[in-house]
C-alpha positions, 0 to 999 in steps of 0.5 A, spaced: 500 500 500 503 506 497 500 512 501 500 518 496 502 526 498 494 527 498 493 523 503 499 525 507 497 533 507 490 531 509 493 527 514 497 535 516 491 538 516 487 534 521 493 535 525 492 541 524 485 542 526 485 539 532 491 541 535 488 548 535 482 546 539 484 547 546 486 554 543 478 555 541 476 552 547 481 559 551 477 563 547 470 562 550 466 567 554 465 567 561 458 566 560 459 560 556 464 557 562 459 559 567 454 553 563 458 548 563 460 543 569 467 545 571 472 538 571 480 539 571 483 534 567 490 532 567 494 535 561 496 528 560 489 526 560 487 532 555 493 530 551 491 522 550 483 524 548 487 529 543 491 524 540 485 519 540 480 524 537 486 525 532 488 517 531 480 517 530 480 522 524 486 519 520 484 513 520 477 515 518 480 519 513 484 513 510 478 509 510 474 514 505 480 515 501 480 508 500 473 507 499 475 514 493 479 509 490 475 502 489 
């Protein structure tokens, strides 16, 4: 199985996005943290979720891809 260019850029750009959400999330209003039950979570608990979510998309992404192919 040969993976292309196209593949790999999409692959960066997934990254990319979901790598960006924590910032996203710091941008939140007060009024919308207020709604929200608050839970502190680890960093290395945030950072495998965010490998997770990221591992769960890749491997989506191929499996279209694939599907493109056929």
């Amino acid at each position: 199985m040969s993976i292309s260019p196209t593949l790999i850029y999409n692959i960066v750009q997934i990254y990319k996005r979901v790598s960006n959400l924590s910032l996203s999330e710091k941008k939140e209003t007060e009024e919308e943290v207020d709604r929200r039950d608050i839970v502190n979570i680890s960093s290395e608990a945030k950072r495998r979720h965010l490998l997770e979510e990221t591992k769960k998309e890749v491997l989506q992404k191929i499996k279209d891809t694939e599907k493109l192919r056929i």
